[in-house]
C-alpha positions as semicolon CSV with decimal commas, in nm:
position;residue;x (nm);y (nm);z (nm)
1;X;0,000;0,000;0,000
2;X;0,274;0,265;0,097
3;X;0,431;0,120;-0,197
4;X;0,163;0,196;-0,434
5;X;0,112;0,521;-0,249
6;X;0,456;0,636;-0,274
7;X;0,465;0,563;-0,683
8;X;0,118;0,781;-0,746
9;X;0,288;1,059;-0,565
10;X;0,627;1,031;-0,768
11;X;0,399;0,975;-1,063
12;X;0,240;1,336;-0,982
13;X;0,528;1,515;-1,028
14;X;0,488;1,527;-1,414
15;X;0,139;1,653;-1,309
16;X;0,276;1,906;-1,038
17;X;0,609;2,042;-1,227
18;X;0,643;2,296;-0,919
19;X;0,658;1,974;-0,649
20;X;0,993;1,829;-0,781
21;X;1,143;1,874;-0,455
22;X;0,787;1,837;-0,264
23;X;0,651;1,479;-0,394
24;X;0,974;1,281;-0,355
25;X;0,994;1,409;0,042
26;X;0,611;1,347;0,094
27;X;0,669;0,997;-0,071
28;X;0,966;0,968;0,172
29;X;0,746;1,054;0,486
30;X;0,564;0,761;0,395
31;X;0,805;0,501;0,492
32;X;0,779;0,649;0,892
33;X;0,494;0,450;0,900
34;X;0,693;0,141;0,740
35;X;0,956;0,177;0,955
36;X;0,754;0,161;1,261
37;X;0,539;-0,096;1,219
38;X;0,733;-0,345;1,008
39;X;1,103;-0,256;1,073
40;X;1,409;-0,130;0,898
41;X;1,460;-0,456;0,651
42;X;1,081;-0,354;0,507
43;X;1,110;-0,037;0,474
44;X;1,424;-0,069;0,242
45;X;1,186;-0,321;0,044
46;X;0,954;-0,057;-0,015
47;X;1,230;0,196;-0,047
48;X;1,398;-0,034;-0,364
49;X;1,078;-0,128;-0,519
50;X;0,995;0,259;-0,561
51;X;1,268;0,363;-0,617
52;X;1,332;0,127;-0,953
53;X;0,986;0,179;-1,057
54;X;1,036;0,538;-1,029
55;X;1,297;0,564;-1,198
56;X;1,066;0,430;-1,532
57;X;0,788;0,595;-1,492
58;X;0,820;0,923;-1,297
59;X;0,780;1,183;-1,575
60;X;1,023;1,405;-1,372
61;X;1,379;1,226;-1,358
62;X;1,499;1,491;-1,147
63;X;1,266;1,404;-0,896
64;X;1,273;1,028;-0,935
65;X;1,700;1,136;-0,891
66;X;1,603;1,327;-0,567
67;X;1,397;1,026;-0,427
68;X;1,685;0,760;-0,465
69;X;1,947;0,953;-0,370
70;X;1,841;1,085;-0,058
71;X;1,482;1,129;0,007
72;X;1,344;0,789;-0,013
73;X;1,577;0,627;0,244
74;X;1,629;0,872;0,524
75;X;1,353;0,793;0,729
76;X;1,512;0,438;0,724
77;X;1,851;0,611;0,857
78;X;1,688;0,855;1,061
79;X;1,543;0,576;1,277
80;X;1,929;0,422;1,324
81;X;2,081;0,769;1,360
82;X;1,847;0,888;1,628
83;X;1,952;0,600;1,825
84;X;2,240;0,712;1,891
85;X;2,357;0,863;2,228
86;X;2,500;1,220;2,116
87;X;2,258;1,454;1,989
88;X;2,590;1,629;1,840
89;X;2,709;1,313;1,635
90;X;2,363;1,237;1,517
91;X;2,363;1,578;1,349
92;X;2,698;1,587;1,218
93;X;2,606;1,231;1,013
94;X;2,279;1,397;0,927
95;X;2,414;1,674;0,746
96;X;2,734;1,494;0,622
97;X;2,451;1,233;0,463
98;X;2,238;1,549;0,317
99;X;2,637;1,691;0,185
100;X;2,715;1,391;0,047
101;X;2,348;1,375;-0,132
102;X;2,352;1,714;-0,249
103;X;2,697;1,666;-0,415
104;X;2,597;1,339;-0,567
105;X;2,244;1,505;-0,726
106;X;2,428;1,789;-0,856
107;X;2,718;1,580;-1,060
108;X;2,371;1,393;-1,159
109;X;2,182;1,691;-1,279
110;X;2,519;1,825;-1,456
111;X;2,625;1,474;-1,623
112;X;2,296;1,339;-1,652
113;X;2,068;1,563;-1,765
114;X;2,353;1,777;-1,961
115;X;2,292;2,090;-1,720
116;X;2,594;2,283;-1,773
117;X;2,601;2,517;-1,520
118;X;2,350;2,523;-1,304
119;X;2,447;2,840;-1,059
120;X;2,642;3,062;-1,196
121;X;2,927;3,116;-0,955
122;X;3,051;3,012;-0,600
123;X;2,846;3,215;-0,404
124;X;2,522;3,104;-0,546
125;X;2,633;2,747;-0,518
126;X;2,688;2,800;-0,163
127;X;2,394;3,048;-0,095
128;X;2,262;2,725;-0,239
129;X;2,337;2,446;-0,033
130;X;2,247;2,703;0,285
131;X;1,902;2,675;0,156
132;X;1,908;2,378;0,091
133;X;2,106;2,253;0,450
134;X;1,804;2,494;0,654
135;X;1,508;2,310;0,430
136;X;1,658;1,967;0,519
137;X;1,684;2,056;0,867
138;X;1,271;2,180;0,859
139;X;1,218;1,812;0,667
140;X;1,410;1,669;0,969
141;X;1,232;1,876;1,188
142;X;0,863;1,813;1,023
143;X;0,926;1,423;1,047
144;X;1,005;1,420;1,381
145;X;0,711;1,546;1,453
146;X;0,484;1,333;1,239
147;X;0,670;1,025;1,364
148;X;0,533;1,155;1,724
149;X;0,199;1,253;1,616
150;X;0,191;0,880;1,415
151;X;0,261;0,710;1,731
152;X;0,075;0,940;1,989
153;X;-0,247;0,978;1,806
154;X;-0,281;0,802;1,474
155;X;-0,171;0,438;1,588
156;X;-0,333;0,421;1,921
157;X;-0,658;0,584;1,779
158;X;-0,665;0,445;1,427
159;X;-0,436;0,145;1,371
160;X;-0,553;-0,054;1,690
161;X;-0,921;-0,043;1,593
162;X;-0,911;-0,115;1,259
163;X;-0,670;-0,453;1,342
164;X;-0,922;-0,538;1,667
């Protein structure tokens, strides 16, 4: 079902051109519930399976690109990271994750999809990834929060009765 789910919203994104970067992180969000209630192993299931099929037939290959490279697994690795003792450490693998993501989907979009230049100097390119590095910190901050909602109010009030 998340599966499924997950594929119409990638699928949207030749529908929504303005939700490139929206879509693949909603699609994303759905494996919190994946992760809780089936573990890790499933969720990277689900995680493969869309992201191959995505990769066919999501009309926008930057998105599907944005999906498997970083969006689609890190509420998988958020669960593992947030396990960890230091608040400080779990943040500094966060962001060196997001780095290492961002780098990867811009050689992508330049090698890939023939971009040449896609800012044109330095600055931007840095003014860039600051955007960038505060909006993945929100989408950090955002799941969080739906994980607790999820397991404070949607699962206890939901879940239970319809499996009663």
């Amino acid at each position: 079902m998340v599966t499924a789910l997950s594929l119409v919203l990638m699928f949207l994104t030749g529908v929504f051109p303005f939700a490139t970067f929206a879509l693949p992180g909603i699609a994303g969000l759905l494996l919190i519930m994946v992760v809780i209630e089936m573990g890790c192993r499933q969720a990277v299931v689900v995680y493969v399976a869309v992201s191959i099929l995505a990769v066919f037939i999501t009309p926008d290959r930057e998105a599907a690109l944005f999906y498997v490279i970083f969006l689609g697994y890190y509420p998988i690795v958020k669960s593992k990271l947030e396990q960890l003792k230091s608040r400080v450490v779990e943040y500094i693998l966060k962001f060196a994750l997001f780095t290492a993501a961002v780098a990867v989907s811009y050689v992508g979009m330049v090698y890939l999809f023939h971009l040449e230049e896609i800012v044109p100097g330095p600055i931007w390119l840095v003014a860039g990834y600051l955007f960038f590095a505060f909006t993945f910190w929100l989408y950090d901050q955002v799941m969080s929060m739906l994980i607790e909602l999820y397991l404070k109010k949607i699962r206890p009030n939901y879940l239970k009765k319809l499996f009663k």
